[in-house]
N, C-alpha and C positions, 0 to 999 in steps of 0.2 A: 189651597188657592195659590197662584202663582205670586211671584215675588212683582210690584212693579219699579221695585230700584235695582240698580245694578249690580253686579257683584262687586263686593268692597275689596278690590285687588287688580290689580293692573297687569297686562302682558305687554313684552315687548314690541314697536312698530314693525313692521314687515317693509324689510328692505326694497329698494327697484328692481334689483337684481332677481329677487324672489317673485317681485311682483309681475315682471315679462315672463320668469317661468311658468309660473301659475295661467297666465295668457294661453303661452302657447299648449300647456297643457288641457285647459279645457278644448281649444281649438284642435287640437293632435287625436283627444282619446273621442271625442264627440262626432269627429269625421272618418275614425275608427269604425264606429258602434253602428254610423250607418250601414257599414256593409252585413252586418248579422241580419237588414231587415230586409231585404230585398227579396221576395219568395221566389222560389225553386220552378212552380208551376207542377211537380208532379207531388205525388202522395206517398209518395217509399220516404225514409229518413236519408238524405246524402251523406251522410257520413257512414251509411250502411254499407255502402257502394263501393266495387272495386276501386280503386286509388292508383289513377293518373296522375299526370303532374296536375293538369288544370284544379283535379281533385285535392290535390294536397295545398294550392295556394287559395284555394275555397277554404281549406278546411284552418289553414292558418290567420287568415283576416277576417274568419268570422268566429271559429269557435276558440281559437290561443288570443288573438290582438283584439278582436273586435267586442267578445263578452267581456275580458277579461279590464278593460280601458274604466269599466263604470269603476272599478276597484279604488283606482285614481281619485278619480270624479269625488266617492267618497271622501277620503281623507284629505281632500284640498275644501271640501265644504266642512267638514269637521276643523279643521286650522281656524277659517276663518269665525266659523260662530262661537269660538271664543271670546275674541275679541267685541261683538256685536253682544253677546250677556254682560262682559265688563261696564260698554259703553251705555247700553241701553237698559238689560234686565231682561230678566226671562221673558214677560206679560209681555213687553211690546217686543221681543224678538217674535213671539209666534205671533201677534197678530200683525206684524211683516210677511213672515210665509204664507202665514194664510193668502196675502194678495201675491206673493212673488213663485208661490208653488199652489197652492187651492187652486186659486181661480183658474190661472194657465191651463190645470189638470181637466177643469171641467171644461172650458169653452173650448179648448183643441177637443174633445171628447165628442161633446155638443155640433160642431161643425162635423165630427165625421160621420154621427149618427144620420145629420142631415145630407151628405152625399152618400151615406148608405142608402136609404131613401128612395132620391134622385137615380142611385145606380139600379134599383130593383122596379121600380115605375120604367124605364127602358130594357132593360134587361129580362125581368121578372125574377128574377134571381135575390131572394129573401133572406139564403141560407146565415149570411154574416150580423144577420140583424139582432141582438140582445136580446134574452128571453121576455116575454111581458109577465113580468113578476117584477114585485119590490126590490128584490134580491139580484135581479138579475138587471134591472136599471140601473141599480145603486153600483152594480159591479162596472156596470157598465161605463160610467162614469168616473166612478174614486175608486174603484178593484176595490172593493173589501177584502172578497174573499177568490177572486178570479181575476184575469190580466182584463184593462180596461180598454175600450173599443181599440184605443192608438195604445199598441200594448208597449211600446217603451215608456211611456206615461208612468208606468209605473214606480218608476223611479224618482216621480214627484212626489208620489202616496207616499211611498216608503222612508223617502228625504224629509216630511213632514212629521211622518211619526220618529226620526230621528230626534228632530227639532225639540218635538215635546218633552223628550227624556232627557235633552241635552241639560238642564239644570243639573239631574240627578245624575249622570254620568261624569258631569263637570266634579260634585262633591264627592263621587267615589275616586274619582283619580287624582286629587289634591288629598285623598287619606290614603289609598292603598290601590295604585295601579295594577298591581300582579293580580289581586283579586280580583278586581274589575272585567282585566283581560281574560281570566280562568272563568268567571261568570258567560261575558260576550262567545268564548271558543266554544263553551255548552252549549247556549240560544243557538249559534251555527250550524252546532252539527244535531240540534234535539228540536229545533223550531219552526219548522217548516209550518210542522201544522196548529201553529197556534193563532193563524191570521194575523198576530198584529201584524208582520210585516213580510211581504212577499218575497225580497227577500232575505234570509236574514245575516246573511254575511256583512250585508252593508252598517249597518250598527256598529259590525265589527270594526269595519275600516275607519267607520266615521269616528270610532271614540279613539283610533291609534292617531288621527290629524288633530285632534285637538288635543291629547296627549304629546305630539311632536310640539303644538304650542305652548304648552304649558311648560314643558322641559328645558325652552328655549334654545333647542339644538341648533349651533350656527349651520347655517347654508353648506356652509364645505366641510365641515365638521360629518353633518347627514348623507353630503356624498361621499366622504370616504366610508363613513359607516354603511351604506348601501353597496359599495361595489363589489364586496365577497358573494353578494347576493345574485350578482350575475352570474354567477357559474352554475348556482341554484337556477335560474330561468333555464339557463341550456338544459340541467338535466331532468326540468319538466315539461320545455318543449319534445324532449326526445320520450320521456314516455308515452305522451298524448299525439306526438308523429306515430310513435310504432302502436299506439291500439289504434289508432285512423287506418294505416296500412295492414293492419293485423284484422279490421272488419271487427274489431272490439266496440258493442254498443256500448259509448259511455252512460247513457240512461236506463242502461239494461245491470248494475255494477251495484255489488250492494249497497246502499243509499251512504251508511257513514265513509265507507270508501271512497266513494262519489266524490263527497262534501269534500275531506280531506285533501283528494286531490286536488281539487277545481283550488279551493282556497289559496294551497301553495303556490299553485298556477298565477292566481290571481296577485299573491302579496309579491311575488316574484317579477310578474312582469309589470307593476306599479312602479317596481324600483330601478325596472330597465326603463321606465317608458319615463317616469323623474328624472334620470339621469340622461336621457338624449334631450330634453329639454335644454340644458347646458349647452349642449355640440348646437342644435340649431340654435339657439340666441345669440352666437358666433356669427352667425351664417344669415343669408338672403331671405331665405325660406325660413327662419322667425322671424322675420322684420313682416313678412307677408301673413303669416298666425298669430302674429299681435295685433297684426291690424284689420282682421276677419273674426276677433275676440269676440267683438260686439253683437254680432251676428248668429253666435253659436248655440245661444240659447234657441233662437227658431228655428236654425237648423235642426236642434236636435227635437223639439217640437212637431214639424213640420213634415221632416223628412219619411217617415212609416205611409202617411197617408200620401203621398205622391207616388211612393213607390207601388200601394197598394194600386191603385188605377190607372198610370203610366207605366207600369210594368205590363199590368195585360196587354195593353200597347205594344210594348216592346218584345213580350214573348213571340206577338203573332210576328212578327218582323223577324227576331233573330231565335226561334224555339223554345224549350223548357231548358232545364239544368240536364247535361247530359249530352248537346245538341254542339257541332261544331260551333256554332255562332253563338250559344248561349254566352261566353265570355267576355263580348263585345256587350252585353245588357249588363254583364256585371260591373264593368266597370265605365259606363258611361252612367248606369244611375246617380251614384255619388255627386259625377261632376254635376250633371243637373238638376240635382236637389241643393247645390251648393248657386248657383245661378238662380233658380227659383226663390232660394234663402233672399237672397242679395236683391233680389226687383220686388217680392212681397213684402219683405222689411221696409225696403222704403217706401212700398204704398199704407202697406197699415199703420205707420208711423205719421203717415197725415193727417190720423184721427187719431185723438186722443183716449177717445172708446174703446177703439179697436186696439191701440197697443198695452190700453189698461189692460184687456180681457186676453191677450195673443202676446203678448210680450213684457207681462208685469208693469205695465205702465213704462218702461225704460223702450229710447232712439236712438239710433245711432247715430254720430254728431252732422252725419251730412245732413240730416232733418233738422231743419229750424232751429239746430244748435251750433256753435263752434266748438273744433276740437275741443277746448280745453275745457269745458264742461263737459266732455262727454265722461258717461259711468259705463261699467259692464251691465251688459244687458244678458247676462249669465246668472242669474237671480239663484237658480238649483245649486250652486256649488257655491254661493257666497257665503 
């Protein structure tokens, strides 16, 4: 049975400095991760494909920056649910998630099953619709065992079954973090198929963020300890350049190879994409990702199913992946699933149903609130 007191032990506050970082990084890696979801339109893998330039900055912001950003996401959700077990306790930490990752998971799920629907009654086109089995609703919904209708969604499942463990994660790395970590590197590269978690690197990440909490590594202290690690990013950008240009299928690679790589990829460009956080919180362009924070949560919600039905759109207009004009679809989605975030946010924010159910109950302050009540409505990484 879960504890419903808190843990008997305190972490340090999280400074402001850390806390516009933390901003601008959900907002950085979240408008990242859009670009991995935007379909191609044809059927061959693109990264199969000879490699043009266009090919190689495809292949850079979706499969090095763009997968690679949830890594982040990870371990800034891991940081903070430490403090949320201090404060509150295990019991009422997860039955938090449950409304600020559950529900989101199911009612964005919900809505898309309904314009799959919509789309097959005009269309007749069936193919996307979930198997009608138990198994195949349930997946549909909360991915059990399969990616779920809005399949970045998944990242809610996965974030929740973090959640669950994070007691016992918490107790192993207040006894013996090396084991902890030696345990997590195994699930990585041995756990794919054991369904709890899709996928399962993320555990990884998430128990190094709250292990950076517990350690209480100062702010500048973790960037100097991060910055040796940029040269590590270069030289895992350059081997994942040269099998892109080499026509090397990375999902054709023997599977713990795979893992091993992507992971490095992954802890490597966490520490590049932490560390530009600093350079833009300087700058203009953080002052504009702090203040689009609020936001990011829908966007990253929101934005698969737009692109899924506004892309058709846009294919017929500028072609498939491959097509001179294809690149002008690639990079106007983003912006307009970032414009869509911004006008459906403040409509679904006038109901209090609908932001309970589409945005964990959290508005952003131009709704019925003033700045200075306003919370993150990034509930996934809290």
């Amino acid at each position: 049975m879960l504890q419903t007191h808190p843990v008997p032990y305190a972490v340090p506050p999280v400074s402001n400095s850390m806390s516009q970082r933390v901003a601008i990084a959900r907002t950085l890696c979240i408008a990242f991760m859009t670009f991995v979801h935007m379909q191609p339109g044809i059927a061959e893998n693109v990264y199969d494909r000879e490699a043009g330039f266009f090919d190689i900055v495809y292949f850079v912001l979706t499969r090095l920056i763009g997968l690679s950003s949830v890594s982040l996401l990870g371990i800034v959700s891991g940081y903070f649910i430490v403090s949320s077990l201090v404060k509150a306790g295990p019991a009422r930490v997860v039955a938090a998630k449950l409304r600020t990752l559950v529900v989101p998971l199911l009612s964005w799920n919900v809505l898309m099953l309904a314009l799959l629907v919509a789309y097959g009654v005009l269309s007749d086109n069936w193919r996307d619709l979930p198997q009608a089995t138990p198994l195949g609703i349930a997946n549909a919904f909360l991915a059990l065992t399969e990616w779920p209708l809005v399949v970045p969604l998944w990242f809610l499942r996965d974030l929740f079954v973090c959640c669950l463990v994070s007691p016992l994660v918490l107790i192993g790395l207040r006894g013996s973090a090396p084991a902890v970590f030696v345990m997590l590197a195994a699930y990585t590269l041995f756990g794919t198929d054991w369904y709890l978690m899709q996928r399962p690197q993320l555990l990884l990440f998430f128990a190094i963020g709250m292990w950076l909490r517990l350690a209480d590594i100062g702010e500048w202290s973790l960037d100097r300890a991060l910055r040796p690690l940029l040269a590590g990013l270069a030289i895992m950008v350059a081997i994942f350049l040269a099998l892109r240009i080499g026509r090397v299928s990375i999902g054709e690679m023997n599977e713990t190879l795979r893992i091993v790589l992507d992971t490095l990829l992954r802890v490597t460009m966490a520490a590049g994409c932490w560390l530009l956080t600093d350079v833009l919180r300087r700058s203009r362009i953080g002052s504009l990702l702090i203040r689009f924070e609020p936001y990011a949560f829908f966007l990253f919600c929101s934005h698969a199913i737009l692109f899924t039905f506004g892309g058709i759109l846009l294919r017929r207009v500028f072609g498939n992946y491959g097509s001179d004009l294809f690149a002008i679809s690639f990079f106007l989605q983003p912006v307009l699933a970032i414009v869509a975030t911004i006008v459906g946010l403040q409509l679904v924010s006038r109901f209090a149903p609908a932001a309970f159910l589409f945005n964990a109950g959290k508005r952003p302050a131009s709704v019925g609130r003033p700045a200075a009540d306003r919370k993150s409505v990034a509930p996934q990484i809290r």
